[in-house]
MIKEGU-624342 format. One line per field, with one value per residue (C-alpha): residue number from 1; residue in one letter; x, y, z. Coordinates in steps of 0.25 Angstrom, whole numbers, plus 5000, padded with zeros to 4 digits. Example, Ala and Ser with C-alpha at 12.3 -4.5 7.8 and 13.67 -1.06 7.14 Angstrom:
<atoms>
num <- (1  2);
residuo <- (a  s);
c1 <- (5049  5055);
c2 <- (4982  4996);
c3 <- (5031  5029);
</atoms>
This chain:
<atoms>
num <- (1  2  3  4  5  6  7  8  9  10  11  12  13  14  15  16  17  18  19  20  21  22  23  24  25  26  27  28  29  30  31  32  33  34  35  36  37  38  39  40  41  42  43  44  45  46  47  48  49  50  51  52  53  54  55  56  57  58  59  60  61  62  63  64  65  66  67  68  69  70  71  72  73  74  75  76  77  78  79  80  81  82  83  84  85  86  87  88  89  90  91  92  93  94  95  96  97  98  99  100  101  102  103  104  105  106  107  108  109  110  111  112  113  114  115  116  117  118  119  120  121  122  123  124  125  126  127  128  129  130  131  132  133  134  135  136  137  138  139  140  141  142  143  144  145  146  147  148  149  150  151  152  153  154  155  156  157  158  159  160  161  162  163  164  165  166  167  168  169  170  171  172  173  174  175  176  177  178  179  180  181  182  183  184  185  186  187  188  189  190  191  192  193  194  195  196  197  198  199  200  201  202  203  204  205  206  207  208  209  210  211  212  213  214  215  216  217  218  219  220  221  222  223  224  225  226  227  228  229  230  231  232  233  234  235  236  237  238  239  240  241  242  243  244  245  246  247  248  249  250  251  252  253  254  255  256  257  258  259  260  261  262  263  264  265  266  267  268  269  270  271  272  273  274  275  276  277  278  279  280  281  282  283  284);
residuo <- (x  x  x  x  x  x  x  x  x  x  x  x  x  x  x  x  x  x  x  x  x  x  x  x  x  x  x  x  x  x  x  x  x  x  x  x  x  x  x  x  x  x  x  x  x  x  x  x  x  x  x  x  x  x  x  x  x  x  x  x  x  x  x  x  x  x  x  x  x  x  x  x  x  x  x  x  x  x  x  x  x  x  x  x  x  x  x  x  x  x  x  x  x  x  x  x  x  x  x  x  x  x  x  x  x  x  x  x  x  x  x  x  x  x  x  x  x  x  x  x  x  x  x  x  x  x  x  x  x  x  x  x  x  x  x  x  x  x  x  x  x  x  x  x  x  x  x  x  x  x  x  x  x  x  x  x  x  x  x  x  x  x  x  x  x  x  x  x  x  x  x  x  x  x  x  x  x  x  x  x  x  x  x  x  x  x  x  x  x  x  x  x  x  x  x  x  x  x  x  x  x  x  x  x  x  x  x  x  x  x  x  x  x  x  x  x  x  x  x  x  x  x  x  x  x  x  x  x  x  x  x  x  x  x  x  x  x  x  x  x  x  x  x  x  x  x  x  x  x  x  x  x  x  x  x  x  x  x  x  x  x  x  x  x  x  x  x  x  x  x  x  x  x  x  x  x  x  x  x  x  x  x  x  x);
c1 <- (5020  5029  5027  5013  5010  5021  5015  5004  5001  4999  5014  5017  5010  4997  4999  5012  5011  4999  5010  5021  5019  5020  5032  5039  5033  5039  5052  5054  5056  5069  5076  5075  5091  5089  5084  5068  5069  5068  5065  5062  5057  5057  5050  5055  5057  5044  5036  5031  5027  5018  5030  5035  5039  5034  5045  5052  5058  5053  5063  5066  5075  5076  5082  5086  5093  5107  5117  5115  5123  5119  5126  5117  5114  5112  5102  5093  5081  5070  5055  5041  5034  5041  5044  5061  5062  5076  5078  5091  5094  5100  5098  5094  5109  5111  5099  5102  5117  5112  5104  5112  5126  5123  5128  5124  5121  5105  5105  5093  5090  5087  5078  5069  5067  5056  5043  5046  5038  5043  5041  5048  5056  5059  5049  5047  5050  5064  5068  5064  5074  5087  5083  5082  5095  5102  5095  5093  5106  5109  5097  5101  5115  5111  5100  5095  5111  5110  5098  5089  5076  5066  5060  5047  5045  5044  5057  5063  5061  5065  5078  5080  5075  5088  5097  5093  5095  5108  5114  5107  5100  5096  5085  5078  5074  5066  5059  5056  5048  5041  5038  5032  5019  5019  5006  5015  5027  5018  5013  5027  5034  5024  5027  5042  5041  5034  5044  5056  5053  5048  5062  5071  5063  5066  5079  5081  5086  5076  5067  5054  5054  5043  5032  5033  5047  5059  5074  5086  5093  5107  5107  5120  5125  5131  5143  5147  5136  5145  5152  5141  5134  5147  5147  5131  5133  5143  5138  5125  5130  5139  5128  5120  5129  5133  5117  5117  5128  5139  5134  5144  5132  5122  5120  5118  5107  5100  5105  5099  5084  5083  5085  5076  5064  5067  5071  5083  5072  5061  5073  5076  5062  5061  5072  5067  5056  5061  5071  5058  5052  5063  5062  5048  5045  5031  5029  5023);
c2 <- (5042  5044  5053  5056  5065  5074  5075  5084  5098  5110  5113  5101  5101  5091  5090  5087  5076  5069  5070  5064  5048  5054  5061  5050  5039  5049  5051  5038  5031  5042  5037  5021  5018  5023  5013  5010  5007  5016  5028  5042  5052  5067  5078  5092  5107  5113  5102  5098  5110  5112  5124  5118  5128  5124  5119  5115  5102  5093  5091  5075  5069  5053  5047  5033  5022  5023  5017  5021  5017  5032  5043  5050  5060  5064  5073  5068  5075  5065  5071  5069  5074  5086  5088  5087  5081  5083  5071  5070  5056  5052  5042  5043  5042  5056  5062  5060  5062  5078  5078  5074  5077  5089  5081  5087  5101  5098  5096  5085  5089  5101  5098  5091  5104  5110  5101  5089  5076  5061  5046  5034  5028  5040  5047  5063  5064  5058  5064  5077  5074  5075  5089  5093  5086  5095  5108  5105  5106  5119  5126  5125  5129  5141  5146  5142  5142  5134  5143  5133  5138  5131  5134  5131  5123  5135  5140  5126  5126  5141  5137  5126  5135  5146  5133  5131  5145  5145  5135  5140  5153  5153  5144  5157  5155  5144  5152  5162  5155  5149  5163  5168  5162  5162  5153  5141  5145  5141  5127  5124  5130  5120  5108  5110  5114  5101  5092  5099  5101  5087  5082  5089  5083  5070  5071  5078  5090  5098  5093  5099  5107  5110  5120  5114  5120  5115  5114  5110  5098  5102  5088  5087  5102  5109  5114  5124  5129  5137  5125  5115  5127  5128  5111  5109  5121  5114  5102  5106  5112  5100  5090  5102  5104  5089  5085  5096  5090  5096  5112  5121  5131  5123  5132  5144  5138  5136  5151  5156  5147  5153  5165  5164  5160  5171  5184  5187  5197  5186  5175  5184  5186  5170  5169  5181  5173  5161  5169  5174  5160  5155  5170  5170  5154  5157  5155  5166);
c3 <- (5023  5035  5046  5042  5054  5048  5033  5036  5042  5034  5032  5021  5009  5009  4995  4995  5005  4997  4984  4992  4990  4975  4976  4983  4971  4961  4966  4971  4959  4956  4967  4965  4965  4979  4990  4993  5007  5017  5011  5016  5008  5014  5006  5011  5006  5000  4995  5006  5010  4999  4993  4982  4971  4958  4949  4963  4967  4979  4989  4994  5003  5002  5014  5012  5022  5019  5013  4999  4989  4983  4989  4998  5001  4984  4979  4966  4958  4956  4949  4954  4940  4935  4951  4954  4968  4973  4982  4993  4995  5008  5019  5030  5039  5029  5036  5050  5046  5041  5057  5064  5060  5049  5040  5028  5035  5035  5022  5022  5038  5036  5024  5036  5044  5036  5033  5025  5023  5021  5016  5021  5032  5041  5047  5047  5063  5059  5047  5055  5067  5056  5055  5070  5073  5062  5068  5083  5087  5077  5082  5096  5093  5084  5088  5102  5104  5118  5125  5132  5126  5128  5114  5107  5096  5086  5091  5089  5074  5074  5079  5068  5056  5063  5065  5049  5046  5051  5043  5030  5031  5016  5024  5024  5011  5015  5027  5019  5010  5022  5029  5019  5021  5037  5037  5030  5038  5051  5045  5042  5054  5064  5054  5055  5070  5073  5066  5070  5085  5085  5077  5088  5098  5094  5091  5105  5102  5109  5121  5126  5138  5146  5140  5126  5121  5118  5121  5114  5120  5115  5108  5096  5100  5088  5097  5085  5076  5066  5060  5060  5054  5044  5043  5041  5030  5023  5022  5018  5005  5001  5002  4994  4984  4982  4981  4970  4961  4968  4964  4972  4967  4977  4989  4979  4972  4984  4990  4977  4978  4993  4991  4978  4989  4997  5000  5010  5018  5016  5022  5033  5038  5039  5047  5055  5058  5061  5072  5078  5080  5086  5096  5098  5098  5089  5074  5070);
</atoms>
C-alpha cells in the first residue's frame, strides 16, 4: 500500500481501508485492455470516508503512464458485487496537466483536495501536490489577493476551500454535509490541512515563516482571475459532459444531486464557516 503513513487517522474509513486490496482485485480485471504497469489507483469522494450512501457508487481515478492507445481521459463503470465504481482513466501527464495548467478546470485535481487513499506507482504526497498547484496560485489571487499574511495552516486550507468555492460554489453542498456533524468535520478538516499544507509546501507555493505560519510565494501568479475562473469553468464541464456521453444535461444532474444533499441555508452556513476560519485562523 502506498504512502501508508497517509492511510490512517480517524478521518478515513478503517474499514474501507482493510476492504481496499479487494476493491482493487475486483475492478481490476474490468480494466484489462488497459496497461498493467504502472498503475495508480486513487480512491476519493465519500468512501473513504466511511459516507458512502447505500445504493451509491465508489469513486476511482486510475492513472496510467501515457501514451494509450485509449483515449484518455474516459470515464467507465466497472462493479465490485452489486457495487458500480465509476472509474476516470487517465495518465499521469493528464494529471499534472489539470495542476499545473488547469487543463481540465480541476476536474481530477480538485477531486484530490479532500481525503483520498491510493495503490500503486505514485505516492499520496505527489498525487497531492496536483491539487495545490491548481489552488495555490487561485487562493492567493482570490482570496488572500496579495496581502502578505503570514497565515496559519487552518487559514491555508481555508483559503483553498474559498479558491474552490469560487470556481464552483455548489461545492457547498459538499460542506454542508461535512458541517453537519462538527466532530467528523474536525477529523477531516486536520487530515486534509495536513496533506494540503504540506502539498503547497513542496510544491513551493507557500514557505514557513517564523512563528509557525505561512506565506504565499507568489509562484505561477494568475494575473487575471476572472478569465481563468471563466476558462477553468469551461473546461471542467466539457470533460464532464463528454465523460458522460456528451449530456448537455450534465451540470444539472449534478446542480440537482447537490442541492438534494443540502439546503441553500444549510450550504450558506458551510461556507459561513469556512470564511470564519480563514478570519479567525481557528477550527472551531
Amino acid at each position: 500500500m502506498t504512502a501508508a503513513s497517509y492511510l490512517t487517522g480517524s478521518a478515513l474509513d478503517a474499514d474501507f481501508l482493510d476492504r481496499l486490496p479487494e476493491l482493487i482485485s475486483a475492478v481490476s480485471p474490468q480494466t484489462a485492455d488497459l496497461p498493467e504497469a504502472g498503475r495508480t489507483w486513487v480512491v476519493h469522494g465519500s468512501a473513504p470516508l466511511g459516507q458512502a450512501r447505500p445504493g451509491g457508487d465508489i469513486d476511482v481515478l486510475l492513472l496510467l503512464p501515457g501514451p494509450l492507445d485509449a483515449p484518455t481521459p474516459h470515464r467507465r463503470i466497472a462493479r465490485r458485487g452489486r457495487t458500480p465504481v465509476t472509474v476516470h482513466v487517465l495518465t499521469f501527464g493528464d494529471l499534472a496537466d489539470d495542476g499545473s495548467a488547469r487543463r481540465f478546470g480541476g476536474y481530477f485535481s480538485l477531486r484530490l483536495f479532500t481525503p483520498f487513499v491510493a495503490d500503486g506507482a505514485i505516492p499520496v504526497p505527489a498525487l497531492a501536490m496536483a491539487t495545490a498547484r491548481f489552488l495555490g496560485p487561485l487562493a492567493r489571487a482570490v482570496t488572500v489577493r496579495g496581502v502578505p499574511g503570514p497565515w496559519n495552516s487552518d487559514q491555508v486550507l481555508a483559503h483553498g476551500y474559498l479558491a474552490f468555492l469560487d470556481l464552483y460554489p455548489d461545492y457547498a453542498g459538499y460542506l454542508a454535509r461535512l458541517a453537519a456533524d462538527r466532530g467528523r468535520w474536525r477529523e477531516v478538516w486536520s487530515h486534509q490541512r495536513d496533506v494540503y499544507v504540506e502539498a503547497l509546501r513542496r510544491t513551493g507555493h507557500t514557505a514557513p515563516v517564523a512563528g509557525g505560519g505561512w506565506r504565499y510565494t507568489g509562484l505561477s501568479p494568475v494575473t487575471d482571475p476572472l478569465r481563468e475562473r471563466a476558462r477553468c469553468v469551461a473546461r471542467f464541464w466539457a470533460l464532464g459532459a463528454t465523460c458522460h456521453g456528451a449530456d448537455a444535461g450534465f451540470p444539472d444532474a449534478y446542480f440537482r444531486s447537490v442541492d438534494e444533499r443540502a439546503t441553500r441555508r444549510e450550504q450558506a452556513a458551510a461556507v459561513l464557516l469556512v470564511h470564519d476560519i480563514a478570519a479567525s485562523g481557528r477550527c472551531p
